[in-house]
N, C-alpha and C positions, 0 to 999 in steps of 0.2 A: 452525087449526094450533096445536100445542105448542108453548108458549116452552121453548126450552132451560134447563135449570137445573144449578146447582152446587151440591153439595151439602159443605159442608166439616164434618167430626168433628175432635172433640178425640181427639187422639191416633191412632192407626190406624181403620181403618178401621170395625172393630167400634166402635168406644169411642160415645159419644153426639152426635148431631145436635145444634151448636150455631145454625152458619147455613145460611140459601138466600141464594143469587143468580137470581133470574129473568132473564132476557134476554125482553124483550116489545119492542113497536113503539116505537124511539126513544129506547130508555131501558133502565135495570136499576134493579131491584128487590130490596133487603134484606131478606130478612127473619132474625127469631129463630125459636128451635124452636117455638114455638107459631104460628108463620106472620103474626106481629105485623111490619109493616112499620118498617124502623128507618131507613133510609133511602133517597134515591128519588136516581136521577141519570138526566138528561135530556143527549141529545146533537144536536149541528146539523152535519151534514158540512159543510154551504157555508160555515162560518166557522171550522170546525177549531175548537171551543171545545165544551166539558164541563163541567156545570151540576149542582149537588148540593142540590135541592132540601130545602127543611122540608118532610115528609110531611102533616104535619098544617094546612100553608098553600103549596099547590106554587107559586104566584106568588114565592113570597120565596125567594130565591139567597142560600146558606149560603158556598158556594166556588165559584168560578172557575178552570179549568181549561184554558190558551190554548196549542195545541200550535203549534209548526212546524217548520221542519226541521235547529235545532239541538237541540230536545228541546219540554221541557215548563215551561209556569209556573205557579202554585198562587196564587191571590192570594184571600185570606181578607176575608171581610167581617165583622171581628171586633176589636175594639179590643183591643192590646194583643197580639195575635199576626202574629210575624214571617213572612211569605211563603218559598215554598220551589221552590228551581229545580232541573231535572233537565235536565241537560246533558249530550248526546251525543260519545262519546268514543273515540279509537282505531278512525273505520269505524262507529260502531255498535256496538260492541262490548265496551264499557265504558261505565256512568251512573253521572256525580256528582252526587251530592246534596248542596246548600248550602243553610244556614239565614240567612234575611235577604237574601237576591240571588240575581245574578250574582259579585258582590265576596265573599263572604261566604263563611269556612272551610267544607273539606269535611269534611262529618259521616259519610255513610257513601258507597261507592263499591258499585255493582252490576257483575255479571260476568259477561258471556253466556260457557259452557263447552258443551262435547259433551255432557254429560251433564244440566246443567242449569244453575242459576244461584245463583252466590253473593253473598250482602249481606256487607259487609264494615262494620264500622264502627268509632269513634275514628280519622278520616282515612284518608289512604289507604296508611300503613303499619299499619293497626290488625291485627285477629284478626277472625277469620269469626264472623259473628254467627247465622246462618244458611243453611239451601240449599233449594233449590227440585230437587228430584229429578224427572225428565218416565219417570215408569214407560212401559217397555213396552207399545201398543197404543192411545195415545194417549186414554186414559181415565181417567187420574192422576196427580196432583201429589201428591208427598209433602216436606213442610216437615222437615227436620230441625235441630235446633238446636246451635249449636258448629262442626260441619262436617259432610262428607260421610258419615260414619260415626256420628253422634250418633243421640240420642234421638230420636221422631216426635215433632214439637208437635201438626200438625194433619197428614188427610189431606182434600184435594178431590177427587170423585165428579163426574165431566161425564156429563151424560145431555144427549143429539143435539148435541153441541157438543163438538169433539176440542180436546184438552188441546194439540197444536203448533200451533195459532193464537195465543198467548202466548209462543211464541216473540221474534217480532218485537219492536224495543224500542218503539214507539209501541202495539202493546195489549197488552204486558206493562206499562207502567208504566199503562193503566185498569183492568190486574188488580191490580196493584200498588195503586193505589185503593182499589177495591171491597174488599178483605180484608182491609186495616189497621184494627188495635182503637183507638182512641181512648178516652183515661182516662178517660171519663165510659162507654163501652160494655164497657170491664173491671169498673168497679164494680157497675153494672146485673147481669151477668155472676153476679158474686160474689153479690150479695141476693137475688136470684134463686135462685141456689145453696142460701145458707142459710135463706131462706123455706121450700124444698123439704126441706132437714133438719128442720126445726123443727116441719112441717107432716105428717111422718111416724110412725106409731104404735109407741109404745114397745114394750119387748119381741116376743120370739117367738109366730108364733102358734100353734106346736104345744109351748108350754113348759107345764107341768102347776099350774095356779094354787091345785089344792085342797089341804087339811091333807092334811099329810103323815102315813102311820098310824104309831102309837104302837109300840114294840119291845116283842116278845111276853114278859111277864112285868112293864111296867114299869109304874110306875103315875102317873097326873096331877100335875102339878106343882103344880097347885091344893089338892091334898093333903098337901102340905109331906112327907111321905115319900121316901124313895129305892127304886130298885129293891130287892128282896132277890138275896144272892148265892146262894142255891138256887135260884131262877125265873131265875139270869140268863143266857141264850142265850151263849156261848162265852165265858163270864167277864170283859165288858167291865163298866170301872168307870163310873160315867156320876158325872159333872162337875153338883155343885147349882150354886144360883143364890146370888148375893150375899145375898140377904134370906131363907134357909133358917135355922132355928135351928140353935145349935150340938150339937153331938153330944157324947155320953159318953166320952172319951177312957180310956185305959187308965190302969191308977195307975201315975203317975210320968212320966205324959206329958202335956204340955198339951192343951187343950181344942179341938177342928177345927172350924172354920167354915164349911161347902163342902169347897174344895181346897185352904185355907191353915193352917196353924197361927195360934192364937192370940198369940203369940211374936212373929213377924214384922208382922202388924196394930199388938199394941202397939206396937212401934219405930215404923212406917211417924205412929204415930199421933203419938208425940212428938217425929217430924223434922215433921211438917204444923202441930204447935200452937207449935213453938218459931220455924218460917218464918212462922205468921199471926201473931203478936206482932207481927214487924218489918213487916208489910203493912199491919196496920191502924193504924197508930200514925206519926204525921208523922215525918220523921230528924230535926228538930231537937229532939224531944221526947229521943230517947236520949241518955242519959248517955256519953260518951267512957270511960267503962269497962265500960259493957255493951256498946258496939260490938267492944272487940276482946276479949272473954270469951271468947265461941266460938273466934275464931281462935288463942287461946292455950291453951284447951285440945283443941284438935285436932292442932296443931302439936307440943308440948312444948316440953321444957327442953334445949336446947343444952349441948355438958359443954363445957368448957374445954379446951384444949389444953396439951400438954408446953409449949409454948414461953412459958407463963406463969409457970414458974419459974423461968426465967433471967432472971439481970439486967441491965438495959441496957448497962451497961459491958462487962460479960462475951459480949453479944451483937457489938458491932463489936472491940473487944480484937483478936481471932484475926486481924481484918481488916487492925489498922496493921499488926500483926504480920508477915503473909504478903506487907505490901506494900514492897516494896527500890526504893530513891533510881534514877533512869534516870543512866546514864552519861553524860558529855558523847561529842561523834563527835570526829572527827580534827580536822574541820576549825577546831576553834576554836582550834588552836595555831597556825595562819596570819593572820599580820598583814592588818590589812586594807588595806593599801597595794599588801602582795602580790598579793591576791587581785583586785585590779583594775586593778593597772599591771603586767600580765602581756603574754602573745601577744595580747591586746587592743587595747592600744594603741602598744605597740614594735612591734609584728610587724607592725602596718596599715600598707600602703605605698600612697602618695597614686594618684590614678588622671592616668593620662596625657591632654594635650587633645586631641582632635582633629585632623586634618589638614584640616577647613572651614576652621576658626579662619583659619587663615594664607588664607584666600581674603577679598579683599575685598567689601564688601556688594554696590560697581557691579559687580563682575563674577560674581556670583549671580545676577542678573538680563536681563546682558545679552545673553546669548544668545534666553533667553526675549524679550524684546522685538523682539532681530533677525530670529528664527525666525515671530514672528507676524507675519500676513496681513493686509490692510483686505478686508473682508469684503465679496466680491461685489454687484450688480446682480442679485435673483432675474429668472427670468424673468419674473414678470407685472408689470415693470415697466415691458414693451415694448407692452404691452397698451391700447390709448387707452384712454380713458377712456367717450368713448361708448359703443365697443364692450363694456365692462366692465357699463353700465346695461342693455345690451340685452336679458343673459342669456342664455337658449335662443334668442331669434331671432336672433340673430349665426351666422359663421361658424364657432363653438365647436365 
């Protein structure tokens, strides 16, 4: 008989076979695209427990997997890595996932919907992290990432094994298992990748590798000649090479070198010999006058301005000038006696006492004391005392 298998691509459906899932006697089966077993997991109904074997020593138990009917637990045989619990929620109908327990923050929350199923993660007010889409006909899962409307990450292929048996949260969370990447199965992933790049042959195989032929009239470069403009096919100029002699220039023009004028070379030549000076030569070698040569004569001569021939006096002068003594205000022809033995202190009229005052202190309180109570016998003070030890076997 066929084991059922799963086949999940990156990206849609077209895109490249990354894993299988086998489903054989007792167990599932990982494999990569090359059908390289990556990991093995072994199951026992009669203990409800889930075993994630080393492929390459199946006696040795990597992870532990102990269901029952509040969810799942994940207990790692690994130093240094925190266990993780999946706990059933709202009916079945919601999984939190906790890192380090029971006790232990929720990291991501899962979500059975009509359509399919969303991870939720940063707690359980976070943003959708991804969806599990259950396509039409019960033959595909499709992974979107973000939410219901995103990108495809991955798509899964069920061959003799229908896609709503993952439904359920007890073998959605062994698919849940089976198809999480682990940062060691990412990196593999990735070199594998670029092995495949790397291990690919460069260029096209229908790109044309021979000399390319020669334009009709021109002649070898090897020849140090240029085309003639009588032989040359639609009056192109063709472009010599740096190391071509120079050419006869016309009188009164400088001499051509290729495509440049001799003119421009020159300059080019004593901005490169005047910058190697300063290269080859340590900074503490230059003289504090050859360092700022250059910059004074690139710069120039600043001119002086108009306001160099005014005189300094002549400069603020116009200033006392324009500036007039502040007036005194009104107010300083008021004494200052006036000005605080006003409506201030005549016009203040003292405040009246009370009508307590005239009550005496005993009789502020003596109503208060009259009016209060000695303060009841509660009921359970009728209560023996035996009967008080009895507790629930009493007539309580």
């Amino acid at each position: 008989m066929t084991d059922a298998v799963i086949t999940e691509h990156e990206g849609t459906r077209r895109g490249p076979v990354v894993r299988y899932y086998q489903y054989g006697n007792g167990g599932v089966r990982v494999l990569d695209a090359k059908k390289t077993v990556r990991r093995q997991y072994r199951f026992d109904p009669s203990s409800e427990i889930m075993m994630e074997c080393d492929p390459a020593r199946p006696d040795r138990t990597l992870r532990r997997f102990v269901f029952d009917k509040y969810g799942m637990v994940e207990e790692v045989f690994a130093f240094g890595t925190r266990p993780r619990t999946f706990r059933f929620e709202n009916g079945a109908q919601r999984i939190a996932i906790r890192e380090g327990g029971d006790y232990g923050a929720v990291g991501k929350l899962i979500t059975f919907e009509d359509e399919g199923i969303a991870e939720t993660v940063w707690g359980r007010n976070g943003e959708i992290e991804r969806v599990l889409v259950f396509e039409p006909g019960n033959g595909v899962i499709t992974e979107r990432s973000g939410g219901w409307f995103g990108d495809v990450a991955r798509t899964f292929l069920f061959d003799r094994i229908d896609a709503s048996v993952f439904r359920g949260p007890d073998a959605f969370l062994q698919f849940l298992i089976f198809t999480e990447w682990s940062e060691s199965d990412r990196n593999a992933h990735i070199e594998e990748q670029v092995a495949k790049i790397r291990s690919e042959k460069k260029g096209s195989p229908y790109a044309f590798t021979g000399k390319k032929p020669a334009p009709r009239g021109a002649v070898a470069p090897s020849s140090g000649r240029r085309p003639s403009r009588e032989n040359d096919d639609g009056g192109i100029d063709f472009i010599g090479d740096a190391d071509e002699p120079a050419e006869a220039a016309p009188r009164g023009l400088p001499a051509r070198r290729g495509n440049h004028y001799a003119v421009e070379e020159s300059r080019q030549q004593r901005e490169r010999t005047v910058q190697g000076r300063y290269n080859e030569i340590r900074s503490n070698e230059i003289a504090l006058q050859d360092r700022f040569e250059r910059a004074r004569s690139e710069r120039g001569e600043l001119s002086k301005g108009a306001s160099v021939d005014i005189p300094l006096a002549d400069r603020f002068e116009y200033a006392r000038q324009a500036r007039e003594p502040l007036s005194k205000g009104k107010s300083v022809e008021i004494p200052l006696d006036e000005r605080f033995g006003g409506s201030s202190r005549h016009e203040r009229e003292p405040l009246p006492r009370g009508a307590s005052v005239d009550i005496p202190l005993e009789d502020r309180f003596e109503s208060v004391k009259r009016d209060r109570k000695k303060p009841g016998r509660g009921e359970s003070a009728e209560i023996p005392y035996e009967q008080r030890r009895r507790g629930r076997g009493g007539d309580l």
